[in-house]
N, C-alpha and C positions, 0 to 999 in steps of 0.2 A: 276960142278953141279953133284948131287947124282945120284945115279939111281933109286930110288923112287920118285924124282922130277921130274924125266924124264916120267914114267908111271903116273901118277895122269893125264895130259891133255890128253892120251889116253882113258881113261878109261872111260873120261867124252863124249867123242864121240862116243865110242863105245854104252854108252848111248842112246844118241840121236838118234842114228840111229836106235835103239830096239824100242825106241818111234816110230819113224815114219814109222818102217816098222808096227808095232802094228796097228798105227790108221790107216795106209792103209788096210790092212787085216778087220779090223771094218766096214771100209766105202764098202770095196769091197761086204764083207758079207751081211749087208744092203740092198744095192745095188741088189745085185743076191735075197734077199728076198723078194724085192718091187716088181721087175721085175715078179719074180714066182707069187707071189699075186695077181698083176693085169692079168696075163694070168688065174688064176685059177678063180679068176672075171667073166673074158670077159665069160672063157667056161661054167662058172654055168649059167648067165644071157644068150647066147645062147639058153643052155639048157630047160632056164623057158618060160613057156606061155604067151604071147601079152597079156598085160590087155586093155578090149572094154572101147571106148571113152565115156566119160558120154554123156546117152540122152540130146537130147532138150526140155526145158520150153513146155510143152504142156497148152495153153489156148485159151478161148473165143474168135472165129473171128466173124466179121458177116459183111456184104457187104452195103454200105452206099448206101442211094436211096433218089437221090437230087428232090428235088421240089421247083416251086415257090411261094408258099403261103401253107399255113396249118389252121386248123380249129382249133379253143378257145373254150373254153366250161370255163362259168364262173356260178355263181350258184350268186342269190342277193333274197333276204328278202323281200317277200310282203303281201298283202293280200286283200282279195276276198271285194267289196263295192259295194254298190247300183247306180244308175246313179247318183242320188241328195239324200243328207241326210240332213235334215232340222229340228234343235230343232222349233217348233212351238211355240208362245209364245205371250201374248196379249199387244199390244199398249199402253195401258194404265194400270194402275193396278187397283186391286177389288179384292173381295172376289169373289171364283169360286163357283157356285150355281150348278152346272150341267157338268158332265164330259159323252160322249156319246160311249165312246170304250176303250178297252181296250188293252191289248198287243196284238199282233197279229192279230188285227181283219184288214182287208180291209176295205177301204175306196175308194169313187170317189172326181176327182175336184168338190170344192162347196161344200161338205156335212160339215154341222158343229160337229165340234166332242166334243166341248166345249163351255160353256158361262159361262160369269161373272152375278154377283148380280145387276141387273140396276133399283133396284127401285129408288134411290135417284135423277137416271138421269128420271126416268118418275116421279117424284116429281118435279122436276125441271122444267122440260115442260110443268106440268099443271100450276104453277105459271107464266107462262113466256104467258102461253095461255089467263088465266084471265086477266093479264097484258095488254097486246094485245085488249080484250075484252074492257076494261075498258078506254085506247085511243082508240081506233075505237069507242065508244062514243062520247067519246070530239072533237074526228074532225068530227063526224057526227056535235053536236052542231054547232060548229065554220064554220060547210060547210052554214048551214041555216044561221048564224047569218053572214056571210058574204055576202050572198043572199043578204039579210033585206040592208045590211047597201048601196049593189049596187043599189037597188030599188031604195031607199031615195037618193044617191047621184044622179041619174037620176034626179029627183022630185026636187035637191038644195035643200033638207033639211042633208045632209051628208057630213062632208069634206072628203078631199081625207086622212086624217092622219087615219081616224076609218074606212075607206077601205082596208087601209094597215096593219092595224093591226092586220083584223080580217083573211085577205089575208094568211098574214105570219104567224099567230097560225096554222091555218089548215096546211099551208108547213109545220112547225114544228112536227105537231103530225101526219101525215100522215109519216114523217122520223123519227119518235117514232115506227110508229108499221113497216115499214120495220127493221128498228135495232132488234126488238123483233121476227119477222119472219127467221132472219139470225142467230138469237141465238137460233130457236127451228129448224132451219136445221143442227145448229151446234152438238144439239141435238140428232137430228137424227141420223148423224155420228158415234157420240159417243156411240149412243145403238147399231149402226149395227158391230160398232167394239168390242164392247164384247163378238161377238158370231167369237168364232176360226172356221175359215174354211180352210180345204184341199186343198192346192195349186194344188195339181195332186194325181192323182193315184196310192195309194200306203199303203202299211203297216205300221201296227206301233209298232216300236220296243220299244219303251222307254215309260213308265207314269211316269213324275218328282213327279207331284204335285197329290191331289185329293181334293172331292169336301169339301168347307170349307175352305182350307187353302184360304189365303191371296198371288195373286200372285206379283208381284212388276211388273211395268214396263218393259216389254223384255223379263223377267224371263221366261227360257224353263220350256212348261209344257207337251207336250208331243216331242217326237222322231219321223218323220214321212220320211221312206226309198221310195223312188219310185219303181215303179213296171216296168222290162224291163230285156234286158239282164244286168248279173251282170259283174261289170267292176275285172281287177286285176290291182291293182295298185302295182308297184314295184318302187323303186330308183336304175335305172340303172350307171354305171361309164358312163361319158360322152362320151369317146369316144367309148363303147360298141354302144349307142344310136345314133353318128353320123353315125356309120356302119350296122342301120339297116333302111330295105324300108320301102316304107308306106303300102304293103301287106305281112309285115315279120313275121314269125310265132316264137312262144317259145312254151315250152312245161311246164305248171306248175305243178308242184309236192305236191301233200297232200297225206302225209301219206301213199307213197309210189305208188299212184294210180297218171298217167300221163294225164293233159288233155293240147287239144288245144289250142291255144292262137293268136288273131293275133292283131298287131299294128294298135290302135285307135288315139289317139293324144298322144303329149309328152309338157310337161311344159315348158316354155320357159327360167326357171331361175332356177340354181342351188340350192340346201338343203345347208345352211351354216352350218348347224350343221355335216352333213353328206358326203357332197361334190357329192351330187351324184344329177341325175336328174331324175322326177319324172316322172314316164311314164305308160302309160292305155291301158290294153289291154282285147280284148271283149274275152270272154270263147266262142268256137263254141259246144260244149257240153254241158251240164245240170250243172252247176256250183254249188258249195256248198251255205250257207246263207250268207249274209254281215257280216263283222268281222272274217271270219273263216281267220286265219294266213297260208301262203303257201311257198314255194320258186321256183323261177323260173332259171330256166336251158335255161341259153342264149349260142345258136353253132352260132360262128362267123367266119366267112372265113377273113385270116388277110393275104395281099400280102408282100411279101419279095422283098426288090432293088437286092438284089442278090439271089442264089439258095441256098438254106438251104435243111437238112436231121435233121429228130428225130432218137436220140440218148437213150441211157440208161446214167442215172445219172451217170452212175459206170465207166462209158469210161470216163470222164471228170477229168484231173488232173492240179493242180494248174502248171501256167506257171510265167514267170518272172512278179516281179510287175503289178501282181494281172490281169493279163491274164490267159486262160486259153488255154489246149493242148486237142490232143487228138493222142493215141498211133495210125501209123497206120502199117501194116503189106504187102510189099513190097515185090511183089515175081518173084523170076528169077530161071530160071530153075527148077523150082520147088521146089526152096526152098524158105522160108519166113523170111523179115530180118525187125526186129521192127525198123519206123521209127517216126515222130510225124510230126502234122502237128498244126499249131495255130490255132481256132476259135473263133468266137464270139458268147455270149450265146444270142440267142435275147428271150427266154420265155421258162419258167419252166411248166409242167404239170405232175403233182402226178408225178410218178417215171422215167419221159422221160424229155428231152431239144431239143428244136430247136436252131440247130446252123450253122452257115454262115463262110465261110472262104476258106483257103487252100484247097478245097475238091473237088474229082472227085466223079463223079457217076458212081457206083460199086466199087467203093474203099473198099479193107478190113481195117478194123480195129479191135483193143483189145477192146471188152466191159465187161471184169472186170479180175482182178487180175494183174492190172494195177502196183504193187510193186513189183511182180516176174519177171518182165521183165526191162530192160531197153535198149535206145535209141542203135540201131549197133547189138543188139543179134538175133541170128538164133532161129526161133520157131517151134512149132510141133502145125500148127491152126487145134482149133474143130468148125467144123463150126455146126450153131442151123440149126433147120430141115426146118425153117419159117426167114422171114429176119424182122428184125426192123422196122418197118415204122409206119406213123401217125393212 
């Protein structure tokens, strides 16, 4: 073997070993760089200032205040009537001859305030009287001529056939002129019913007809209000109406001025149209006229099976399938930690809910900004200066 054959596998080791002392010296260097770096690290961070914790969620607490029952205030559509409103109108029809008042005027029970045309009915009665006249003759006749025929049959010169004869003409026309008697009392009727009279004491609001026209049968011809306290009539919800007494007051609203009210009778059957029941109440003050439209402001005391608190709308957040929460705020050591608790909505009123459930009395809870918090977080509560209630 040469001695250049012999030097080549040296040379290739001596190689390797320049490599690896190489990458040692790399890693070593490295190494001692990392090391420095993280000390020169730690000393700056040392060095620098503590950054302060972020505050806490500052919001709305307010302290719950349980009761058992709370007041309603519902508001319903009425308006102001007369004791009795009555279209007046005549029995029979005619032509109206004479009309005796006019709109507003007063009236007493009895006075006529209207009449119809009745000549044709006192045309009728004088023919019905001659009539009359005229059999009350004939059974005069027939009263003598039945005399005559008793005398003679006394005497056997009269059979009994021409006793009877003359007997029963006179019962005939004596039941001639009672029939004619009953038909000039019928008469009478009929003329006392063309004159309209005032069933009671009272105004008249309405003139349909005047004098000339032709009324028909029933046809209203005047309007006639009673005179007395004026009623308000409302259509209450039913169960507003089963939870009031029989000396329960409301307070009706016209046009912004509050009067009186207190519970007269109530209807005994529902408004189909409306679902509501219809209910009378007397004004204790000087009431408006009949017809004046009003609304009545019903406060109802409504009891709860359980303790319930009014709430702000704003505390009220949607819970699992269509339940509903309410954030509350849980404090230990004086710190406050948002927790929730379930309720139940039992009644809405403008911008407040009464609700039932999970709830202590004095309990805090969130009433608004109910998205910046959630369930487990530490809070910073502002409490209002006045607490929530009914």
């Amino acid at each position: 073997m040469s001695t250049s054959d012999q030097a080549a596998p040296k040379k290739r080791s001596l190689k390797m070993v320049g490599s690896l002392l190489l990458t040692a010296g790399c890693v070593a260097l490295a190494l001692g760089a990392f090391v420095g770096g993280r000390a020169v690290l730690a000393d700056r961070l040392d060095q620098a200032d503590t950054l302060a914790p972020a505050p806490l969620t500052s919001v709305q607490v307010a302290y719950l205040h349980l009761q058992s029952e709370f007041r309603v205030t519902r508001t319903f559509a009425g308006q102001f009537e007369a004791p009795q409103t009555t279209s007046l109108g005549f029995e029979e029809g005619g032509k109206i001859a004479a009309i005796f008042v006019n709109e507003g005027d007063t009236v007493s029970a009895g006075d006529v305030i209207a009449r119809l045309d009745t000549r044709l009915l006192a045309a009728e009665r004088n023919r019905l009287l001659a009539s009359r006249e005229a059999v009350a003759a004939r059974a005069e006749l027939a009263r003598r001529t039945n005399e005559r025929q008793l005398e003679l049959q006394g005497r056997g010169f009269a059979s009994n056939q021409a006793v009877d004869d003359t007997s029963l003409t006179l019962v005939q026309l004596n039941a001639q002129m009672a029939e004619i008697d009953a038909a000039v009392a019928i008469l009478d009727v009929r003329v006392s019913k063309a004159d309209l009279i005032a069933p009671f004491d009272g105004t008249i609001a309405n003139r349909v007809l005047d004098i000339g026209a032709v009324a028909g049968a029933g046809a209203p011809v005047l309007t006639l209000l009673e005179r007395g306290p004026v009623l308000f009539r409302a259509g209450l919800d039913p169960d507003q109406v089963q939870g009031l007494r029989t000396d329960a007051k409301i307070t009706v609203r016209i046009s912004g001025v509050d009067h009186t009210a207190q519970l007269e009778r109530t209807a005994p059957e529902l408004d189909l149209m409306t679902r509501t029941q219809t209910t009378f109440f007397s004004v204790d003050d000087v009431a408006p006229p009949s017809g004046t439209a009003a609304e009545a402001v019903v406060h109802m005391t409504r009891s709860t099976k359980t303790p319930g608190a009014w709430i702000p709308l704003t505390a009220l957040r949607n819970g699992p399938q269509g339940t509903w929460q309410v954030l509350t705020a849980t404090e230990t050591d004086g710190n406050f930690k948002v927790t929730r608790a379930a309720v139940e909505l039992i009644h809405i009123e403008a911008d407040q809910a009464f609700v039932t459930g999970t709830l202590a009395d004095g309990q805090a809870y969130v009433t608004g900004g109910l998205h910046r918090v959630v369930p487990g977080e530490h809070i910073t509560p502002i409490f209002p200066n006045t607490m929530v209630s009914s």
